[in-house]
MDTraj code that builds the backbone (N, CA, C; nanometers):
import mdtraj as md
import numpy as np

residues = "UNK UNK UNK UNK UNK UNK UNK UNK UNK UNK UNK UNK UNK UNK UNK UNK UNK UNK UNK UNK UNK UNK UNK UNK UNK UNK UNK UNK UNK UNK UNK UNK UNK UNK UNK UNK UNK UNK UNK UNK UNK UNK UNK UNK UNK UNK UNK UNK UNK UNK UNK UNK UNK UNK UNK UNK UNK UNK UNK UNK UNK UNK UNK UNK UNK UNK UNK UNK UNK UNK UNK UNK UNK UNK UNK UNK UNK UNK UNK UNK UNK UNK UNK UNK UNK UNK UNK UNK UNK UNK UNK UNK UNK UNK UNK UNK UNK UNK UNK UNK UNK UNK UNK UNK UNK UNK UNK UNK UNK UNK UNK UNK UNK UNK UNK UNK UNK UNK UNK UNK UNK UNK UNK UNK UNK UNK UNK UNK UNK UNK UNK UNK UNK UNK UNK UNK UNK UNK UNK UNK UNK UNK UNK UNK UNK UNK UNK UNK UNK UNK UNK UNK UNK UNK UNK UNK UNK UNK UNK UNK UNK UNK UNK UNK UNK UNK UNK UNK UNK UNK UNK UNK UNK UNK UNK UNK UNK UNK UNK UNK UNK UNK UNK UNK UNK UNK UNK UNK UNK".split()
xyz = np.array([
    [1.2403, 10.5541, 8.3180],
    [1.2909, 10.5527, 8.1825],
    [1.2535, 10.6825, 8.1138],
    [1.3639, 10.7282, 8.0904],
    [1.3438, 10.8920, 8.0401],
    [1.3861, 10.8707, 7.8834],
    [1.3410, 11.0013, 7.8164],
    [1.3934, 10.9883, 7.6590],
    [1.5481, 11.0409, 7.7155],
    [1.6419, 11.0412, 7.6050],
    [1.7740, 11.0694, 7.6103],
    [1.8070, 11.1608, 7.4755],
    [1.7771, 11.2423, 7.5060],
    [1.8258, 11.3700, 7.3923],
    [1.9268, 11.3481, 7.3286],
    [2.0367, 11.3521, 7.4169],
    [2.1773, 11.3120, 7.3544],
    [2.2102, 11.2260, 7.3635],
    [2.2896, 11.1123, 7.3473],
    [2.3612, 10.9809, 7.3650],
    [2.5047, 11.0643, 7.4039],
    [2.5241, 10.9811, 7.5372],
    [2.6823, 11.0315, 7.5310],
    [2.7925, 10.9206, 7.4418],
    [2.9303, 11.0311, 7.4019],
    [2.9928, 10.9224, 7.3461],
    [3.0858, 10.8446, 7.3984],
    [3.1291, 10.7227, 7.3918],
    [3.2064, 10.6195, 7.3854],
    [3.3788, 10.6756, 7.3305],
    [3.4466, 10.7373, 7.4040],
    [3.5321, 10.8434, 7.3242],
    [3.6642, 10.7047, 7.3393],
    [3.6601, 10.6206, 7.4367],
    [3.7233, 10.5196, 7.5029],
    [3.8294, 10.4329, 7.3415],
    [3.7446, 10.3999, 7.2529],
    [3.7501, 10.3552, 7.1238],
    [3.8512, 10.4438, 7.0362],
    [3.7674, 10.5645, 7.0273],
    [3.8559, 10.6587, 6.9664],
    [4.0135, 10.6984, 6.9959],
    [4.0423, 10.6673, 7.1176],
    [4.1550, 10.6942, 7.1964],
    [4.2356, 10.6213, 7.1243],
    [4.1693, 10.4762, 7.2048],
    [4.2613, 10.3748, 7.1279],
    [4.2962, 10.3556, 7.0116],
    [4.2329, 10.3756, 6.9096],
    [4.2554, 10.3168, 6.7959],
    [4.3762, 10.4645, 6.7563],
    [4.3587, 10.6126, 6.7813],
    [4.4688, 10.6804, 6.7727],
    [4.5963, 10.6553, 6.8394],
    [4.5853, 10.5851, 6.9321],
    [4.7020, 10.6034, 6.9885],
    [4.7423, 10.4395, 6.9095],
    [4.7380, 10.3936, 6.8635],
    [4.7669, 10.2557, 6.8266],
    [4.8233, 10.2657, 6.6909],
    [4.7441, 10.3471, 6.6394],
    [4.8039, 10.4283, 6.5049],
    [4.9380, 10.5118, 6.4525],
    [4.9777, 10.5572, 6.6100],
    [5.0761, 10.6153, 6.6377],
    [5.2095, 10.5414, 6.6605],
    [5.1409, 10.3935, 6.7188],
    [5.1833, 10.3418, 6.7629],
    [5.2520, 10.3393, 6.9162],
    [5.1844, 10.4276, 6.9721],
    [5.2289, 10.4618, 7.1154],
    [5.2076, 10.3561, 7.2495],
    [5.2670, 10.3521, 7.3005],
    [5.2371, 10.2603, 7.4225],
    [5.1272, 10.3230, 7.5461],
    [5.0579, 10.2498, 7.5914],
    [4.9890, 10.3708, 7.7447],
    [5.1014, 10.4493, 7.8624],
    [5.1613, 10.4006, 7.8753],
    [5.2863, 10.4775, 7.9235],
    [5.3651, 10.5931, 7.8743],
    [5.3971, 10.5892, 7.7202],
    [5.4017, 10.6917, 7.6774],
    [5.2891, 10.8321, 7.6732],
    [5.1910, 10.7588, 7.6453],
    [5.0789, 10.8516, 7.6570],
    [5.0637, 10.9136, 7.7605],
    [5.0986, 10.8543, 7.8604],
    [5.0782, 10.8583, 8.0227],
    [5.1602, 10.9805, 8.0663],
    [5.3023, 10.9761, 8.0038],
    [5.4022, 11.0607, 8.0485],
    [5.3707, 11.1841, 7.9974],
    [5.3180, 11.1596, 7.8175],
    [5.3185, 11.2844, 7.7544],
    [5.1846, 11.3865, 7.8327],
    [5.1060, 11.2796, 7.8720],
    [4.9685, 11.3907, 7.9303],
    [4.9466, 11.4006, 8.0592],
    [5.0621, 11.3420, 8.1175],
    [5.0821, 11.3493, 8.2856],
    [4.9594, 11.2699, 8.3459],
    [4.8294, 11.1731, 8.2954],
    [4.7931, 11.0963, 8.3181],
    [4.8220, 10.9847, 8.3715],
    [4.7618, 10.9284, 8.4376],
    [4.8276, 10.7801, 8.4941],
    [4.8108, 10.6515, 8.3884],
    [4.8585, 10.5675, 8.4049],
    [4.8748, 10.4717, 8.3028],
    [4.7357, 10.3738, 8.3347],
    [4.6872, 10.4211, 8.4766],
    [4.5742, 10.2951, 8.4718],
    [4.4487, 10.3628, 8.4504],
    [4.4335, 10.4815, 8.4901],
    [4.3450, 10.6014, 8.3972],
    [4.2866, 10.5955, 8.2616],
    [4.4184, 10.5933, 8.1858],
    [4.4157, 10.6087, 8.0450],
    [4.3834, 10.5019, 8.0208],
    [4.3508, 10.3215, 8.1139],
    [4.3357, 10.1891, 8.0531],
    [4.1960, 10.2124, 8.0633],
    [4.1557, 10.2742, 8.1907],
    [3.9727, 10.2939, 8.1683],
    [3.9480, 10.3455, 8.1385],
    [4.0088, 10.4645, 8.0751],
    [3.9078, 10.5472, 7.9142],
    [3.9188, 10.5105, 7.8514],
    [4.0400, 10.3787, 7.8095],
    [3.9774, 10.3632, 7.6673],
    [3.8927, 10.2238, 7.6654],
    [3.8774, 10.1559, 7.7544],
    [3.7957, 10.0535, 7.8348],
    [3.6818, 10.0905, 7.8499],
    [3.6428, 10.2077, 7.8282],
    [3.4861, 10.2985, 7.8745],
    [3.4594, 10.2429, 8.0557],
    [3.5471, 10.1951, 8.1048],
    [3.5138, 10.2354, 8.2634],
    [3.5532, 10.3736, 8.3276],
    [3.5885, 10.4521, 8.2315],
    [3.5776, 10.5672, 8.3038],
    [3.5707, 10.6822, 8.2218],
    [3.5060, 10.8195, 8.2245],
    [3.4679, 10.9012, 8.0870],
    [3.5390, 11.0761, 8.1472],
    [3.6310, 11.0439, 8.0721],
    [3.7392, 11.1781, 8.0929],
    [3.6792, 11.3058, 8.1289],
    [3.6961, 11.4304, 8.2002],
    [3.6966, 11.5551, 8.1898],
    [3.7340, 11.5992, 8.0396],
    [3.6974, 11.7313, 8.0447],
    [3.7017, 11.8053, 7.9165],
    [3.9036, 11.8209, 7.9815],
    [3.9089, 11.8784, 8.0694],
    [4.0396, 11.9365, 8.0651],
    [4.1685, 11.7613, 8.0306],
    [4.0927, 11.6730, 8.1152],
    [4.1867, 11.5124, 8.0855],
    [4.1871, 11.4936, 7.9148],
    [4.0555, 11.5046, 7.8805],
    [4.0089, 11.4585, 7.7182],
    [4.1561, 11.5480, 7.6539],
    [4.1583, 11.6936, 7.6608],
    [4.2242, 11.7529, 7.6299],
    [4.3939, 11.7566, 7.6516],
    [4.4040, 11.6551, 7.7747],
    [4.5433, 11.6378, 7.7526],
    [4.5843, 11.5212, 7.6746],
    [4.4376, 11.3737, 7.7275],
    [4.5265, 11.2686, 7.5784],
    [4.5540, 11.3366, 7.4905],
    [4.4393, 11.4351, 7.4203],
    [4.4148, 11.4575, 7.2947],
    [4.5992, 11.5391, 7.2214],
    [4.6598, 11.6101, 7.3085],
    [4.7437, 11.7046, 7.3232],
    [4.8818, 11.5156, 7.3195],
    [4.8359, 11.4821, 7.3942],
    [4.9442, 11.3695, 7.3903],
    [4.9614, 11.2494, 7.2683],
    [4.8194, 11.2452, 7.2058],
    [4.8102, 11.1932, 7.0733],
    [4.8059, 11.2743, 6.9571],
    [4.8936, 11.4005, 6.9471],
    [4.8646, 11.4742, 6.8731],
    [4.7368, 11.5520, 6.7982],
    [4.6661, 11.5433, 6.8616],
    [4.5315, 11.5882, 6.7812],
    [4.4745, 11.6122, 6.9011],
    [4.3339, 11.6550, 6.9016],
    [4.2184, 11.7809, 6.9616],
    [4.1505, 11.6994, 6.9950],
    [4.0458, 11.7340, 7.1230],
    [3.9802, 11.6555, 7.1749],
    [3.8506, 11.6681, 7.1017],
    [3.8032, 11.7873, 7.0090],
    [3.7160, 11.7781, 6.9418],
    [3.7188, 11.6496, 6.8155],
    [3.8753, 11.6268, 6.7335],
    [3.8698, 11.5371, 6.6663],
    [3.8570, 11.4004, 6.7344],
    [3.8532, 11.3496, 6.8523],
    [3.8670, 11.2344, 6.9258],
    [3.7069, 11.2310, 6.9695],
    [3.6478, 11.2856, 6.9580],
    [3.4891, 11.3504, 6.9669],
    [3.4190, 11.2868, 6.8697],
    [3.4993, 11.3391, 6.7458],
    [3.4300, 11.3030, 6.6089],
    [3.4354, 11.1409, 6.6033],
    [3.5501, 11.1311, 6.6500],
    [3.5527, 10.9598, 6.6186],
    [3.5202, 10.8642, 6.7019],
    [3.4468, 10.9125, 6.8088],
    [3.3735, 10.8737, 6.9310],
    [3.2620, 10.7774, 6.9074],
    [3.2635, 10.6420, 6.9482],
    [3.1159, 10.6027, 6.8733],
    [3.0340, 10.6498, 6.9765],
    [2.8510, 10.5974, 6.9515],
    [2.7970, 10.6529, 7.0589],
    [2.7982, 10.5098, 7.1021],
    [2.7577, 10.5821, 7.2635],
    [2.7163, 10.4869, 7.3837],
    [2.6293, 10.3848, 7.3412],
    [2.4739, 10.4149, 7.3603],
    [2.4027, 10.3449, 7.3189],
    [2.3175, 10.3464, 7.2093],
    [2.3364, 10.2375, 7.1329],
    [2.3008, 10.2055, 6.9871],
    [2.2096, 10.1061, 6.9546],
    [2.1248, 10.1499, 6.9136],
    [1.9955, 9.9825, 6.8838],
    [1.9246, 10.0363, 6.7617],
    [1.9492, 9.9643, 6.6736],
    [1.8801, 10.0391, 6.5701],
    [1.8373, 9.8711, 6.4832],
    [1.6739, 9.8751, 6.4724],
    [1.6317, 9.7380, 6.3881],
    [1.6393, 9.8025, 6.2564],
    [1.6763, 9.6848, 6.1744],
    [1.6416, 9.7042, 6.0421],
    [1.5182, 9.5806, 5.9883],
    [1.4222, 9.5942, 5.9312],
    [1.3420, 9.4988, 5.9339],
    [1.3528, 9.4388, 5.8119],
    [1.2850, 9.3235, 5.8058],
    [1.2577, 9.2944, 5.6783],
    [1.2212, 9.3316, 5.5782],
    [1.2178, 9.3102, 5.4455],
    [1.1593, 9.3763, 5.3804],
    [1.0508, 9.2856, 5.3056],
    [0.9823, 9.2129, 5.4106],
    [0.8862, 9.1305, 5.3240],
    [0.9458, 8.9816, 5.2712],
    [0.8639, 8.8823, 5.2031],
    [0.8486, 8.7866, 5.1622],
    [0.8858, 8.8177, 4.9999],
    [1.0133, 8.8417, 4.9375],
    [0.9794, 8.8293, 4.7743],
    [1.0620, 8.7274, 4.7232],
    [1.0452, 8.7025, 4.5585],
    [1.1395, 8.5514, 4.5182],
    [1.2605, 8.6018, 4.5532],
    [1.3109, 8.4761, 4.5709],
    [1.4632, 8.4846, 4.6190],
    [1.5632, 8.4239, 4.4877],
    [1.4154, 8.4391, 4.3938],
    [1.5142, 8.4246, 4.2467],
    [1.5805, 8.5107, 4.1997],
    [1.5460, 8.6736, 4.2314],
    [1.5902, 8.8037, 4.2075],
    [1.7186, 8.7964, 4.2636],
    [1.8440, 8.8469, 4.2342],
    [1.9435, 8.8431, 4.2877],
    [1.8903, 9.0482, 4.3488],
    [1.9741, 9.0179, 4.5159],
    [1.9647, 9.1697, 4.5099],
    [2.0809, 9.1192, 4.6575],
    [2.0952, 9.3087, 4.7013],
    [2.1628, 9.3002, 4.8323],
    [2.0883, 9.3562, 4.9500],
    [2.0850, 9.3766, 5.0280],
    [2.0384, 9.4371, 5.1566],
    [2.1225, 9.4353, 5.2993],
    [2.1799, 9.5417, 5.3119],
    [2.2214, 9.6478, 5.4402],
    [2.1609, 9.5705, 5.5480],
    [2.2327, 9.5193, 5.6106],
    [2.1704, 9.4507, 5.7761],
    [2.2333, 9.5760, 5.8464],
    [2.3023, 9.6865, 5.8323],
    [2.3083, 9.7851, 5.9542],
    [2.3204, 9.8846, 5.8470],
    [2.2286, 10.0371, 5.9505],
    [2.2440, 10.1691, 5.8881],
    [2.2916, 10.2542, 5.9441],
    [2.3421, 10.3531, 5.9039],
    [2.4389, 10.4332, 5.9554],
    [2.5910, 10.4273, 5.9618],
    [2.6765, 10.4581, 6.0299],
    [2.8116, 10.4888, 6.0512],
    [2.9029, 10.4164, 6.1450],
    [2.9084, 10.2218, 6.1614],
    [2.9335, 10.1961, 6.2336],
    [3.0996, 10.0800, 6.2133],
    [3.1439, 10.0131, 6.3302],
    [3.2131, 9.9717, 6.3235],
    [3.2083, 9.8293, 6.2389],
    [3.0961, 9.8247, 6.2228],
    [3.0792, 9.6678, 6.1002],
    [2.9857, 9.6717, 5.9934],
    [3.0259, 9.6196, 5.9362],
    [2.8891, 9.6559, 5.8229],
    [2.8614, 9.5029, 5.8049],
    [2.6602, 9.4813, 5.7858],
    [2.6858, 9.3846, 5.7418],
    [2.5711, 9.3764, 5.6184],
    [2.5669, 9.3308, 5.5468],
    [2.4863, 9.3091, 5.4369],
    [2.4281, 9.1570, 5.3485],
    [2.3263, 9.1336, 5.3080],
    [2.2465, 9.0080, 5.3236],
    [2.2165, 9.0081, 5.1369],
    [2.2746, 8.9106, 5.0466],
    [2.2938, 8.8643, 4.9294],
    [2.2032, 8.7504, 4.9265],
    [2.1198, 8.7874, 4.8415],
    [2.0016, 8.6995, 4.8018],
    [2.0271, 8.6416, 4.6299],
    [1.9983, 8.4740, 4.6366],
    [1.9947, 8.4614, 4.4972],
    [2.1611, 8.4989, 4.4571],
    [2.1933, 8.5011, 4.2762],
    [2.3065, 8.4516, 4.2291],
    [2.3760, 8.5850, 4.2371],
    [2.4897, 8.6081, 4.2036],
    [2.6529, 8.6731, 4.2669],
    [2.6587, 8.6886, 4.1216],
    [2.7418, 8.7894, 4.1143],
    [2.8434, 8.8035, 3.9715],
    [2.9594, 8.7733, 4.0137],
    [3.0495, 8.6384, 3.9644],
    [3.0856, 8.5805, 4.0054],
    [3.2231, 8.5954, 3.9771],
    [3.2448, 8.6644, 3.8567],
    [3.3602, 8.6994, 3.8089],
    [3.3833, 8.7809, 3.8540],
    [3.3581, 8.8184, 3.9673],
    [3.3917, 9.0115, 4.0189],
    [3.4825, 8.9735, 4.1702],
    [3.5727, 9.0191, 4.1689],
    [3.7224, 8.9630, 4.2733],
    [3.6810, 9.0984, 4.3485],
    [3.7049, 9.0138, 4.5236],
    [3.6912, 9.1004, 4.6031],
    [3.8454, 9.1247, 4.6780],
    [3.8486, 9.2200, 4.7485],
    [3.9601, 9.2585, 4.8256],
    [3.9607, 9.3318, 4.9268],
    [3.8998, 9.3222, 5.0727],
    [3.8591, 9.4157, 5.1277],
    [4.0086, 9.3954, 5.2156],
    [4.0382, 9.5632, 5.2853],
    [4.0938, 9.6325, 5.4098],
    [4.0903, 9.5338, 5.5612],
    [3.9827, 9.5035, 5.5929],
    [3.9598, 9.4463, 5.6921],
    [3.9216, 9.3362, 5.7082],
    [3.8845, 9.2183, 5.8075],
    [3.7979, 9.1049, 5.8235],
    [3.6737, 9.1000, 5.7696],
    [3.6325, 8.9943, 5.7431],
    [3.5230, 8.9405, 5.6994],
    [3.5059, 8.8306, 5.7345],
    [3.3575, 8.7761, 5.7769],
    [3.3099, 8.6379, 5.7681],
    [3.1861, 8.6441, 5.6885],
    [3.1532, 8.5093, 5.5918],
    [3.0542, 8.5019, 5.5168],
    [2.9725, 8.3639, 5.5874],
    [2.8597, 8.3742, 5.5780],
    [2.7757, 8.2973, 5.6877],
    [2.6428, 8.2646, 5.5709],
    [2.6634, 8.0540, 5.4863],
    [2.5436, 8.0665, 5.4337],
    [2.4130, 8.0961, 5.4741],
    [2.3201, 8.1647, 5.5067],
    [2.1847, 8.1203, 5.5600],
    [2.1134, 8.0171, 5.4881],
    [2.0866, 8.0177, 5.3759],
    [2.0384, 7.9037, 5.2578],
    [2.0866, 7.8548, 5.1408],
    [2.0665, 7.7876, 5.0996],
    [2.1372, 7.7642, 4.9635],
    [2.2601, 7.7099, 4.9699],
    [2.4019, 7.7421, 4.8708],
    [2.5099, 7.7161, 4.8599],
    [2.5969, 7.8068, 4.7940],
    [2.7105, 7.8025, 4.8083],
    [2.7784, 7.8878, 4.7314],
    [2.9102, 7.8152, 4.7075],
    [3.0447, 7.8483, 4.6048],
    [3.1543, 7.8340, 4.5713],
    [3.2078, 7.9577, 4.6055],
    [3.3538, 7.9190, 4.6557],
    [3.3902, 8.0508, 4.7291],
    [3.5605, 7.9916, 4.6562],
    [3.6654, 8.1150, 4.5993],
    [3.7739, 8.1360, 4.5368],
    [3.8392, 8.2069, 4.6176],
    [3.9291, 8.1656, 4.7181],
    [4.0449, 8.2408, 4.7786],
    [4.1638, 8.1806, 4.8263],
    [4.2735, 8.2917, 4.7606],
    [4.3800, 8.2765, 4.8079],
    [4.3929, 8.1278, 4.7426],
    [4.3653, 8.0818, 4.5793],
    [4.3828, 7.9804, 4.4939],
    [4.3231, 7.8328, 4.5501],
    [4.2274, 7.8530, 4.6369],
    [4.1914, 7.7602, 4.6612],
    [4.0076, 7.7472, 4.6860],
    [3.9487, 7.6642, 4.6456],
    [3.8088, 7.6665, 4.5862],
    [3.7680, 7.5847, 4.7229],
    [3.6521, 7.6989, 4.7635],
    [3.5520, 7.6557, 4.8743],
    [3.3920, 7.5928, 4.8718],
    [3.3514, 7.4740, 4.8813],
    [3.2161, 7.4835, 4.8758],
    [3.1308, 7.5090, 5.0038],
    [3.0314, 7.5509, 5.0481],
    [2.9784, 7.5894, 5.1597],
    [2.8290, 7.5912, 5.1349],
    [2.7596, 7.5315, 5.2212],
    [2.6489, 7.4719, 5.2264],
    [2.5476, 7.5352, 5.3394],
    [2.4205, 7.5292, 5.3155],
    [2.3253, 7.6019, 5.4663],
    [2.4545, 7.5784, 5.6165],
    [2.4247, 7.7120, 5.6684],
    [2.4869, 7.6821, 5.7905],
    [2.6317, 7.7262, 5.7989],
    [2.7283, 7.7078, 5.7003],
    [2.8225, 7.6898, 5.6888],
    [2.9416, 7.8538, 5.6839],
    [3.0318, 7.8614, 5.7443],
    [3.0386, 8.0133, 5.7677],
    [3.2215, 8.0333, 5.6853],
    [3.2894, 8.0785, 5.6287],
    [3.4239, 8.1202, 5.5825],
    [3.4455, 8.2491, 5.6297],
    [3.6100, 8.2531, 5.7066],
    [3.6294, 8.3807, 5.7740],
    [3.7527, 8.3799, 5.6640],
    [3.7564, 8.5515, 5.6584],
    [3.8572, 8.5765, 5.5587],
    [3.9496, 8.7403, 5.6569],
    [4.0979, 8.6843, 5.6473],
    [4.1295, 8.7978, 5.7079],
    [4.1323, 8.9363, 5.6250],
    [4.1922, 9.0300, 5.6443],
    [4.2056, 9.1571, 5.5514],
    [4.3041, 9.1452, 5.4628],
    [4.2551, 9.1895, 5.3294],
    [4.3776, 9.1518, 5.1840],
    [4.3666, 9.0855, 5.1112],
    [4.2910, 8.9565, 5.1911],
    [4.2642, 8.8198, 5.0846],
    [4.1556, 8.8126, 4.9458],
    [4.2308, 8.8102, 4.8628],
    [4.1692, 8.7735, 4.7103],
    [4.0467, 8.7259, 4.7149],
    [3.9477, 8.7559, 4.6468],
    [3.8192, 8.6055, 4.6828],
    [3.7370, 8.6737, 4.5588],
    [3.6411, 8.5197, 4.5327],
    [3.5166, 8.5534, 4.4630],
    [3.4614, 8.4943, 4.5216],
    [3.3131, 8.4701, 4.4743],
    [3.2122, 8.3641, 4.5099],
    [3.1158, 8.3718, 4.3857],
    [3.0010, 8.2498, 4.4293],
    [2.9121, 8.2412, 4.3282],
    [2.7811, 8.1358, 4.3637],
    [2.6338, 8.1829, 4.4058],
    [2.5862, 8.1033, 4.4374],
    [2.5893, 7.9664, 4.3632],
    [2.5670, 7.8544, 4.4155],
    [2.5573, 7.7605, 4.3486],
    [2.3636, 7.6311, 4.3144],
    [2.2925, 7.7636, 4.4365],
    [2.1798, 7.7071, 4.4293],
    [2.1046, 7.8230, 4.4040],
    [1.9453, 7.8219, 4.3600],
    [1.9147, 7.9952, 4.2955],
    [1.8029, 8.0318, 4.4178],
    [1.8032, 7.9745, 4.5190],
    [1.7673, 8.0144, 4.6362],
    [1.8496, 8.0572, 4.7416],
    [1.9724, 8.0925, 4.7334],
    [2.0803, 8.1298, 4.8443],
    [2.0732, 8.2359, 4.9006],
    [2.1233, 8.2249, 5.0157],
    [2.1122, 8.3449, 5.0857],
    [2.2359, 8.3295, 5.1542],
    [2.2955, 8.5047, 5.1403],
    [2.4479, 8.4840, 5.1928],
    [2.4457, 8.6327, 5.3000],
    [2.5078, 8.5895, 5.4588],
    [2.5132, 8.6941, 5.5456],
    [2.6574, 8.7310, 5.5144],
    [2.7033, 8.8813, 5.4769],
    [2.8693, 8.9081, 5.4745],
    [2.8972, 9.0329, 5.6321],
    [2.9911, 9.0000, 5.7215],
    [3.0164, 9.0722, 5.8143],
    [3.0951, 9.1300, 5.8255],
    [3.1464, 9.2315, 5.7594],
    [3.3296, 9.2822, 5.7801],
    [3.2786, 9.3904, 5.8463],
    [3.4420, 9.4359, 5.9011],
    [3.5013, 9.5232, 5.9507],
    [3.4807, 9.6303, 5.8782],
    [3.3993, 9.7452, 5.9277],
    [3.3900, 9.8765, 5.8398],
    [3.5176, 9.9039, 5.8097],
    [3.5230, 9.9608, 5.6140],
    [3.6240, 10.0131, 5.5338],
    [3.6977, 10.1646, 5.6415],
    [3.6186, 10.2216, 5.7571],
    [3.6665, 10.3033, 5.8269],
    [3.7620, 10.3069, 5.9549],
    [3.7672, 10.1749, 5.9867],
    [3.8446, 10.1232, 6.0528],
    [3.9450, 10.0566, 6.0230],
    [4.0572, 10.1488, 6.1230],
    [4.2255, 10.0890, 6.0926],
    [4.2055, 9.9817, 6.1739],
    [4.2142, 9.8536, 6.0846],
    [4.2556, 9.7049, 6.1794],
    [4.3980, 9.7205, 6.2142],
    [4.4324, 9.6793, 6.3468],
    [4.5583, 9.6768, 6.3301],
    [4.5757, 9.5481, 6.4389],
    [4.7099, 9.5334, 6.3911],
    [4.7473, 9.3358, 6.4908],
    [4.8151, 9.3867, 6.6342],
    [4.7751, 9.3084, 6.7176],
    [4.8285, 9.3097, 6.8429],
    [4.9957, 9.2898, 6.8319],
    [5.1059, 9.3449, 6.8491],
    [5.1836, 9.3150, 6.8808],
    [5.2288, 9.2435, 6.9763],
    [5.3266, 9.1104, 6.9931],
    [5.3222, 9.0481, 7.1263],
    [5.4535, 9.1436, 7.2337],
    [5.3820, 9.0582, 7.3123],
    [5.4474, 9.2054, 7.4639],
    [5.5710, 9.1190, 7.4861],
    [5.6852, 9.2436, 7.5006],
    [5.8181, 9.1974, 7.5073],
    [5.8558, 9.2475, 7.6590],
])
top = md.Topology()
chain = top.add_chain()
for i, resn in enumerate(residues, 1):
    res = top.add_residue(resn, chain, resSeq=i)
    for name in ("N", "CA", "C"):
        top.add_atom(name, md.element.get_by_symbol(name[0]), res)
traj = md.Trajectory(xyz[None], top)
């Protein structure tokens, strides 16, 4: 077990989500960069990690540079704890960051009462997961109660509020980083 200076990146992700954006098929891609079509399924699968000169032809076939497909590369390997921050009342309403840095989810941990009148609308998925307490949840005109344990998935777009309903609650929220294009599977014709 050696230290690892660099992390290599995960460029596999980045591919995809450009070429999906484009809306391109792997075949097209395939033709435009003279790549093979089952090639291009394991780079972006991370079973297989391109040459500079291959990187450079998706990149040429998705319009853009293999340096920008670089940038949007996550890394390989990622472990990062965030700890607690101690034992305090959970009468204080506050928030806290369950992940740091630049990643594909964000999630963040709501202690105690919500401003309740404040309408959310996020880009991407979300699930809200009580850990304690209770909450009332407003979406899409229809009123949720949710209890310890109890989890509401919300797709991207949907209207919502909430509002604890006990002054010990604790609420886990998981979405889809605001940096990521969600996009829907099209079905195969």
């Amino acid at each position: 077990m050696g230290d690892h200076k660099e992390q290599p990146l995960r460029v596999g992700a980045a591919v995809r989500r450009r070429r999906r954006a484009l809306e391109l098929t792997l075949a097209v891609v395939a033709e435009r960069s003279g790549l093979s079509v089952p090639f291009l399924s394991q780079i972006e699968n991370e079973r297989a990690r391109p040459s500079q000169t291959s990187l450079e032809k998706v990149a040429d076939a998705l319009r853009t540079t293999a340096v920008e497909l670089l940038a949007a590369a996550d890394p390989a390997c990622s472990v990062d704890v965030v700890r607690s921050e101690g034992v305090e009342s959970v009468y204080e309403p506050r928030v806290r960051s369950l992940v740091r840095g630049h990643h594909q989810m964000h999630a963040s941990e709501f202690t105690g009462d919500h401003d309740a009148g404040r309408e959310f609308q996020y880009r991407n998925d979300q699930l809200m997961y009580v850990a304690d307490g209770a909450v009332e949840i407003e979406a899409e005109g229809r009123a949720y109660r949710l209890g310890r344990g109890d989890t509401l998935y919300l797709t991207g777009g949907v209207r919502h509020r909430w509002r604890a309903t006990v002054a010990d609650t604790r609420v886990v929220v998981v979405a889809v980083a605001e940096h990521i294009e969600a996009v829907q599977d099209r079905p195969r014709q």
